[in-house]
MARVEXPA-494535 format. One record per residue (C-alpha): y, z, x; residue number from 1; chain. Coordinates in nm, 4 decimals, padded with zeros to 6 digits, always signed. Example, Ala and Ser with C-alpha at 12.3 -4.5 7.8 and 13.67 -1.06 7.14 Angstrom:
2
{atom {-00.4500 +00.7800 +01.2300} 1 "A"}
{atom {-00.1060 +00.7140 +01.3670} 2 "A"}
END
This chain:
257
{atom {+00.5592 -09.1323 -05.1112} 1 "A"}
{atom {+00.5198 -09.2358 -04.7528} 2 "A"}
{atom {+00.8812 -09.0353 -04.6429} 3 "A"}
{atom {+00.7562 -08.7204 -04.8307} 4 "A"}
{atom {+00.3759 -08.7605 -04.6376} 5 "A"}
{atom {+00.5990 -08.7703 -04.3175} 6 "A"}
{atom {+00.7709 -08.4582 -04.3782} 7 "A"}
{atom {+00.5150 -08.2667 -04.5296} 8 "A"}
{atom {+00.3393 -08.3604 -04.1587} 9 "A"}
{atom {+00.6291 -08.2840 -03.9851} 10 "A"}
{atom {+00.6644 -07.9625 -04.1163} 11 "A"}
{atom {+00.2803 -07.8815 -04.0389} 12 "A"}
{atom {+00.3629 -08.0004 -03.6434} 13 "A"}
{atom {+00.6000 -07.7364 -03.5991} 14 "A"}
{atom {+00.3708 -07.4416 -03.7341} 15 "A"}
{atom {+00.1085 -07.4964 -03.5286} 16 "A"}
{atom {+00.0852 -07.2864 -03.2015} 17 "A"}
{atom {+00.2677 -07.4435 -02.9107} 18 "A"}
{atom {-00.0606 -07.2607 -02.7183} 19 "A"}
{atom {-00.4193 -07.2212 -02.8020} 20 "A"}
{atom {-00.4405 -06.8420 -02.9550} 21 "A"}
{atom {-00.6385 -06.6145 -02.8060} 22 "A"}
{atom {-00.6798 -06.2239 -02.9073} 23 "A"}
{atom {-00.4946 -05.9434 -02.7607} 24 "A"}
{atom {-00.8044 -05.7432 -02.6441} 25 "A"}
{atom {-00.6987 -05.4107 -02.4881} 26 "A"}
{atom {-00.4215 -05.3968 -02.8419} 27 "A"}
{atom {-00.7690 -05.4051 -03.0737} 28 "A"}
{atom {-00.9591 -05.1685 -02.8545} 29 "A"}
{atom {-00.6448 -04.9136 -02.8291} 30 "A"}
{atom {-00.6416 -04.9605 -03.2452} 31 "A"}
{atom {-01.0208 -04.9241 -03.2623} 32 "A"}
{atom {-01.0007 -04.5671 -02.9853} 33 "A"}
{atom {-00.7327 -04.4415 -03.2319} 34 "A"}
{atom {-00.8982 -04.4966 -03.5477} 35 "A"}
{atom {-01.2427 -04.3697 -03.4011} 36 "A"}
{atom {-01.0481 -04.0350 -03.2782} 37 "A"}
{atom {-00.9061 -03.9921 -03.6511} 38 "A"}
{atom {-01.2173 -03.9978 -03.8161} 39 "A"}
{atom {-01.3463 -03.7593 -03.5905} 40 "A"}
{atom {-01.0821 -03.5500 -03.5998} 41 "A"}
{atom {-01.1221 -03.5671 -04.0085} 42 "A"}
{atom {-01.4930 -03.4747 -03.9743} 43 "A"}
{atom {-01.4044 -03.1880 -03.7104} 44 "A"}
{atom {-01.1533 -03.0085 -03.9675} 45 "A"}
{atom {-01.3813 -03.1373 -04.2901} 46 "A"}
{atom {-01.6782 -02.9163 -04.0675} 47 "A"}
{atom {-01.4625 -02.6072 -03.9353} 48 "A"}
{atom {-01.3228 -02.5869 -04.3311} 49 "A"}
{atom {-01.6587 -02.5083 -04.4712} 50 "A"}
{atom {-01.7282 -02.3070 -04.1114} 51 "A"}
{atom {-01.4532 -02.0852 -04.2511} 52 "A"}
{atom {-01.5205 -02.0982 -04.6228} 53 "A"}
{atom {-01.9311 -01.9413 -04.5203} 54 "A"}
{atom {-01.7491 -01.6709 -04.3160} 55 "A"}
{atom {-01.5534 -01.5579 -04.5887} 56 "A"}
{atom {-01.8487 -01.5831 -04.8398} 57 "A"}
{atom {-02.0685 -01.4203 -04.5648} 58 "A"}
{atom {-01.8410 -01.0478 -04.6108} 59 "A"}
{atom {-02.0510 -01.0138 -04.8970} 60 "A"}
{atom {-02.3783 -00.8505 -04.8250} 61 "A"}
{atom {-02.5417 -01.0474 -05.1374} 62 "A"}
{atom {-02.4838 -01.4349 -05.0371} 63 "A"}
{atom {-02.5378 -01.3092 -04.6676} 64 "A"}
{atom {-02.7961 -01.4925 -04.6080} 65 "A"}
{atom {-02.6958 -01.7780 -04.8405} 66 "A"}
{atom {-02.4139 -01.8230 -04.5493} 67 "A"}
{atom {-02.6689 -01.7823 -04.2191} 68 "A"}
{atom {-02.8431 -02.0868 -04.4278} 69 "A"}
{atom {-02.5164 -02.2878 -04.4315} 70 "A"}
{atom {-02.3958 -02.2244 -04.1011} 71 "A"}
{atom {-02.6153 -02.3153 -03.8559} 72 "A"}
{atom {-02.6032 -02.7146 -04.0019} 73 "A"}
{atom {-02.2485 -02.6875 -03.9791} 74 "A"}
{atom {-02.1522 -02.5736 -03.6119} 75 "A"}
{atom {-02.4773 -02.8046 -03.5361} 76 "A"}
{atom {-02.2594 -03.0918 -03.6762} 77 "A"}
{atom {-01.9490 -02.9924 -03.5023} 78 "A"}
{atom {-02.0877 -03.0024 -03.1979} 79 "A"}
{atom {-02.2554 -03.3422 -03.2105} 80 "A"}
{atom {-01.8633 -03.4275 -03.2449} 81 "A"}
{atom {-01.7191 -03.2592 -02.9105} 82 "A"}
{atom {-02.0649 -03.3573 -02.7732} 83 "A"}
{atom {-01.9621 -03.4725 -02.4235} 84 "A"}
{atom {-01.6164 -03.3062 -02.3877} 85 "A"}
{atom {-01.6943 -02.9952 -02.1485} 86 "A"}
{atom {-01.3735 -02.7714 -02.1774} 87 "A"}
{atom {-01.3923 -02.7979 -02.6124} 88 "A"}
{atom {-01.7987 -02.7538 -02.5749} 89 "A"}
{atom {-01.7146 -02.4216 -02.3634} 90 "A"}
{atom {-01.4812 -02.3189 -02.6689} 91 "A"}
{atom {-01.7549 -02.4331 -02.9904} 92 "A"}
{atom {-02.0007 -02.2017 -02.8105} 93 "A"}
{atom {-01.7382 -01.9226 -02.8242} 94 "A"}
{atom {-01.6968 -01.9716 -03.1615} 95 "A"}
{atom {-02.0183 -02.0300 -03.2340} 96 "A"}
{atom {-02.1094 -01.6771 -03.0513} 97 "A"}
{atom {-01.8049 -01.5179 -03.2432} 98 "A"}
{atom {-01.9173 -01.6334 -03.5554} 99 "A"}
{atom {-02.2824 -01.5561 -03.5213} 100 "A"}
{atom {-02.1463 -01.1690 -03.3962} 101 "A"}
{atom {-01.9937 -01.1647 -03.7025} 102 "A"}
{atom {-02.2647 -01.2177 -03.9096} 103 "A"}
{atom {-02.4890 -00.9218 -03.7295} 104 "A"}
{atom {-02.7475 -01.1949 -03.5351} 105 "A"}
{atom {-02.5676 -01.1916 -03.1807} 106 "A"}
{atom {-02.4341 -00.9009 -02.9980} 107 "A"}
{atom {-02.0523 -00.9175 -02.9144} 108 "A"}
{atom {-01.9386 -01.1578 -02.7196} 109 "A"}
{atom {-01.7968 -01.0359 -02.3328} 110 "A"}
{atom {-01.5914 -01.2004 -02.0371} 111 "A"}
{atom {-01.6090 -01.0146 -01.7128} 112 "A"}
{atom {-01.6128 -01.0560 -01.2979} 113 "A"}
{atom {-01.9476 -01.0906 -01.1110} 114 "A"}
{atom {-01.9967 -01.0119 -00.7804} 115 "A"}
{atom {-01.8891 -01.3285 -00.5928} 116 "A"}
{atom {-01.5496 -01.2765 -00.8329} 117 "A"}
{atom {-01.6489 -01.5722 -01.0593} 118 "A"}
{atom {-01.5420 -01.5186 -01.3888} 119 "A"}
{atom {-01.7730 -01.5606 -01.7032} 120 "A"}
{atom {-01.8492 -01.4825 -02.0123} 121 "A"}
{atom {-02.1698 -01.4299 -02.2082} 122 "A"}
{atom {-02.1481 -01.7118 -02.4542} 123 "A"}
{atom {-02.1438 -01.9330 -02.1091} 124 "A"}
{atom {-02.5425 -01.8578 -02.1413} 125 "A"}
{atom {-02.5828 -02.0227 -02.4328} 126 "A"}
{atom {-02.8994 -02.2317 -02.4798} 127 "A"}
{atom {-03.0280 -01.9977 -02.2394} 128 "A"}
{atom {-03.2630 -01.7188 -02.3383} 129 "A"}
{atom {-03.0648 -01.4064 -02.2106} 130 "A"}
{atom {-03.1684 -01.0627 -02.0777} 131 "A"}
{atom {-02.8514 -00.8684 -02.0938} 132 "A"}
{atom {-02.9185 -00.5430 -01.8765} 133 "A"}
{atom {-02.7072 -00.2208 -01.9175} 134 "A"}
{atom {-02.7752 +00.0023 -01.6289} 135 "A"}
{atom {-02.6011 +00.2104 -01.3210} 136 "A"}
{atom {-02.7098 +00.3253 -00.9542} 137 "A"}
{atom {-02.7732 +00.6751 -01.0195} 138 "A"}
{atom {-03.0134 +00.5761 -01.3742} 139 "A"}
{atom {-03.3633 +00.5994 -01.2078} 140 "A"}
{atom {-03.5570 +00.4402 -01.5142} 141 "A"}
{atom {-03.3101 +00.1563 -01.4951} 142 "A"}
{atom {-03.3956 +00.1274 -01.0477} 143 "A"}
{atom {-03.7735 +00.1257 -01.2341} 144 "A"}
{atom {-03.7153 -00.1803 -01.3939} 145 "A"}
{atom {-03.4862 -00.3957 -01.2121} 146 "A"}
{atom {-03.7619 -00.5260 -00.9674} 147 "A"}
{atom {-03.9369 -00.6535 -01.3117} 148 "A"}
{atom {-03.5913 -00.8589 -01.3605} 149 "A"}
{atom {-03.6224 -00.9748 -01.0320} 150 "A"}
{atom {-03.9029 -01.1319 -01.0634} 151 "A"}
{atom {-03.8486 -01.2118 -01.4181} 152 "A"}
{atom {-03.5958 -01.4427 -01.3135} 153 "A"}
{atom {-03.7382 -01.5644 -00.9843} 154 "A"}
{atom {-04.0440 -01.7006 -01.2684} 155 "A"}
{atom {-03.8703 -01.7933 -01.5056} 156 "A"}
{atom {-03.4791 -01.8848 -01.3962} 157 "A"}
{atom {-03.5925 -02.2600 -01.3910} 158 "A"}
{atom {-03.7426 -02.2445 -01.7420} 159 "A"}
{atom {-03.3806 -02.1598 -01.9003} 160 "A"}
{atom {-03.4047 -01.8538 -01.8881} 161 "A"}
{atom {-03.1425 -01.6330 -01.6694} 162 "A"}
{atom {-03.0740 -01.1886 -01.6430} 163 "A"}
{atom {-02.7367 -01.0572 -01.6500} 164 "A"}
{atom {-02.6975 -00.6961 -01.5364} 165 "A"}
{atom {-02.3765 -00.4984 -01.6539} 166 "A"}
{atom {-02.3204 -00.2019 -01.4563} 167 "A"}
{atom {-02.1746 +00.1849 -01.5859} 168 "A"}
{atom {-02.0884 +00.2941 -01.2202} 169 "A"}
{atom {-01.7911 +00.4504 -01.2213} 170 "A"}
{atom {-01.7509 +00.4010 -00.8328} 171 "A"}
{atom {-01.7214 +00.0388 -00.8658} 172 "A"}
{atom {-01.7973 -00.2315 -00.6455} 173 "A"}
{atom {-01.8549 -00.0196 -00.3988} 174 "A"}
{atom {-02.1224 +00.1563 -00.5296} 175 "A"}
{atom {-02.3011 -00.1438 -00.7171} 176 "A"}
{atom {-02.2764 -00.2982 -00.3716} 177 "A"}
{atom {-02.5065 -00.1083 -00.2276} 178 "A"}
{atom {-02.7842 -00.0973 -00.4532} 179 "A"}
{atom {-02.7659 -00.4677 -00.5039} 180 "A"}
{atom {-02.8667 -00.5348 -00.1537} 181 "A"}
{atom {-03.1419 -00.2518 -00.1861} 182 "A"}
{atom {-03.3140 -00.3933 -00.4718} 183 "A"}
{atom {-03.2620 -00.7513 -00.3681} 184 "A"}
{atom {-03.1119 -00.8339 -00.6982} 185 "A"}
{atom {-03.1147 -01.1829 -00.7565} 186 "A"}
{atom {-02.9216 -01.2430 -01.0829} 187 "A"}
{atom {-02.5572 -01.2199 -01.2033} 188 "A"}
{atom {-02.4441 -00.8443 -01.1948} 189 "A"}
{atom {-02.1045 -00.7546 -01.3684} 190 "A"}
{atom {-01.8913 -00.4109 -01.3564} 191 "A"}
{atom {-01.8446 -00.2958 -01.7383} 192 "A"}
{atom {-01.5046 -00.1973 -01.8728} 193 "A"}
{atom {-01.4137 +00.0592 -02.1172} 194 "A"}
{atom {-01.3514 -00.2296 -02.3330} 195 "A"}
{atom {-01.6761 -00.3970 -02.3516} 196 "A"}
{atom {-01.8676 -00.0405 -02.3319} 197 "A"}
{atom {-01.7062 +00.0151 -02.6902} 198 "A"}
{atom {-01.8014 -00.3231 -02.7728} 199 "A"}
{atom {-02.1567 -00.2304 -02.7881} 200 "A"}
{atom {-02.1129 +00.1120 -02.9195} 201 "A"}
{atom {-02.0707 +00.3316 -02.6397} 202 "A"}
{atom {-02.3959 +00.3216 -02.4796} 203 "A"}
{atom {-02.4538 +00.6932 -02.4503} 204 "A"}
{atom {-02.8621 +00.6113 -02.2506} 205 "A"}
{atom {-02.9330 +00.3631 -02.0058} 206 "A"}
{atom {-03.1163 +00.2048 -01.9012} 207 "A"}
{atom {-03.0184 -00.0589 -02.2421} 208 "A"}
{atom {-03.1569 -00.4313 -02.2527} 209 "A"}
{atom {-03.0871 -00.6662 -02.5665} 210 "A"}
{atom {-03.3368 -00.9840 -02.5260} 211 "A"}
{atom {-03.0960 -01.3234 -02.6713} 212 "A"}
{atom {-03.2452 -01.6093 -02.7597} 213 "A"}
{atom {-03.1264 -01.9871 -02.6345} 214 "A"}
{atom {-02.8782 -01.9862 -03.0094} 215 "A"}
{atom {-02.7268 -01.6437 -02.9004} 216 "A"}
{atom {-02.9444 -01.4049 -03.1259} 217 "A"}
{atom {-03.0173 -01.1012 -03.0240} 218 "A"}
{atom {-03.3933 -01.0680 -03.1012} 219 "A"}
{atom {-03.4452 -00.7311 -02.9411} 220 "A"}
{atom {-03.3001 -00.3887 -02.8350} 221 "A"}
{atom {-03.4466 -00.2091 -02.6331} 222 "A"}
{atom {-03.3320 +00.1887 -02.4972} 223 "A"}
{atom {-03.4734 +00.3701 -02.2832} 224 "A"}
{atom {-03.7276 +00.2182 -02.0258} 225 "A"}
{atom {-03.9949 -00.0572 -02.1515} 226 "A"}
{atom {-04.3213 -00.1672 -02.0501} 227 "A"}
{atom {-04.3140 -00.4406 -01.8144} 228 "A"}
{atom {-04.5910 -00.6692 -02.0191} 229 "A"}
{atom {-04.3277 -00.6055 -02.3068} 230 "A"}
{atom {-04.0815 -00.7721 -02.1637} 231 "A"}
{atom {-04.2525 -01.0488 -02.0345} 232 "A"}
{atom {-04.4488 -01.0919 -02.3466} 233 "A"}
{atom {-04.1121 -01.1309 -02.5210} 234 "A"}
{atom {-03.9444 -01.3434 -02.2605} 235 "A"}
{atom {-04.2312 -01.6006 -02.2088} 236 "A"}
{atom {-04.2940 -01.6019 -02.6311} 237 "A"}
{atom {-03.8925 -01.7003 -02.6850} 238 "A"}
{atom {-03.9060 -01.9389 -02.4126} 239 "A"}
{atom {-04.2276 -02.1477 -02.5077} 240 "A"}
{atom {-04.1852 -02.0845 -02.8815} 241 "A"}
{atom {-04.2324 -02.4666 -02.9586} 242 "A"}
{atom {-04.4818 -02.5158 -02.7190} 243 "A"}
{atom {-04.8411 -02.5868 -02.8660} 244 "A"}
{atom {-05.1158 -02.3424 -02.8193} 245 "A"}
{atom {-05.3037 -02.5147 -02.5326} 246 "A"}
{atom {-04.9427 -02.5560 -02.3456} 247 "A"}
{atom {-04.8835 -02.2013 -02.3445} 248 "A"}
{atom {-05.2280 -02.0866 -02.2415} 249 "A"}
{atom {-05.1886 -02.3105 -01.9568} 250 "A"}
{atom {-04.8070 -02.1944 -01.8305} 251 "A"}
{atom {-04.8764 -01.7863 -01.9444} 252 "A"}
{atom {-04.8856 -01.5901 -01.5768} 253 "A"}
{atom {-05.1726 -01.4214 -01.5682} 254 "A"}
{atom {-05.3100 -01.0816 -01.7101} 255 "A"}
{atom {-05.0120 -01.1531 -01.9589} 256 "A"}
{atom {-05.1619 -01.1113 -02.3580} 257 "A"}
END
């Protein structure tokens, strides 16, 4: 009994560590980064699945709305995912623009040059609210209204809220120049292609202004020249819409209804 006690100990001796264990730290955090990234990944493609499945079900008129219902949660969700990550947060808002075009709530989505030769495009403005100005040098109703945007955005630029003028001018740069200095435009002013002119159905009278809200809607179209007080009203009502009544009485300009 005694021999088989001494080599049932002896065995024991030589399976214990020759060194006290310790855990391999950055090998469990690199294993805990990868599974992380799966599951997101998972819930990414789980999200963009039924993202596809409401845009098919949304080219029926009938369940139309059904789908508007469905897909807001959705690209909500999958962007809580990417929340962080700049260059795929630049793309969801593309998509989320592209999607919400497709369904008839946002106009189409553009990319074009300003005039410092930045490139942009409108879905860059999202979670903005948007004045999207079409307009040219030789319109006169649209040289009526651009001081209004001037000033709109001089008020209101720090509130989220930022004007984008498209020009018509066939002359270019060189004409949009010009007139940019003149008015003292202070906003982001773009040169329109044939491209994006079809895009938004030809626009046969300026000036044209489409008001977007901060989840790219378009909320209003307007043709022709407005009322100033219209636009404002509009602007200030979209930007402070979750404001409570005695906050907006106390930030609304004045003479403003």
């Amino acid at each position: 009994m005694e021999q088989n006690d001494q080599w049932v100990e002896d065995r024991l001796s030589k399976l214990e560590p020759e060194t006290e264990w310790q855990p391999h730290v950055t090998t469990a955090l690199a294993r805990f980064e990868k599974r992380r990234a799966r599951a997101r990944f998972i819930g990414a493609r789980t999200i963009l699945a039924a993202i596809v499945a409401v845009i098919c079900l949304a080219t029926f008129p009938a369940p139309r709305a059904f789908a508007q219902r469905v897909l807001a949660p959705c690209l909500e969700a999958c962007q809580s995912l990417v929340l962080g990550q700049t260059d795929f947060h630049d793309h969801l808002h593309e998509l989320m623009w592209f999607v919400h075009s497709f369904l008839g709530i946002a106009p189409p989505d553009f990319e074009a040059t300003d005039a410092t030769g930045a490139s942009f495009r409108l879905s860059n403005s999202m979670g903005k609210v948007v004045l999207l100005n079409f307009w040219a040098t030789w319109c006169k109703p649209c040289q009526n209204e651009i001081p209004w945007f001037v000033e709109f955005q001089r008020r209101y630029g720090s509130d989220g809220f930022e004007v984008i003028g498209v020009s018509l001018d066939k002359g270019g740069w060189q004409a949009v120049r010009p007139a940019m200095e003149a008015l003292r435009i202070n906003y982001r002013v773009a040169i329109a292609d044939n491209a994006l002119v079809q895009k938004y159905g030809g626009l046969a009278a300026l000036p044209e202004t489409l008001l977007i809200d901060q989840k790219g809607r378009l909320l209003a179209r307007h043709v022709g020249i407005t009322d100033k007080s219209q636009y404002e009203g509009q602007i200030v009502r979209t930007l402070w819409k979750d404001l409570s009544t005695a906050e907006r009485d106390r930030l609304r300009p004045e003479g403003l209804q």
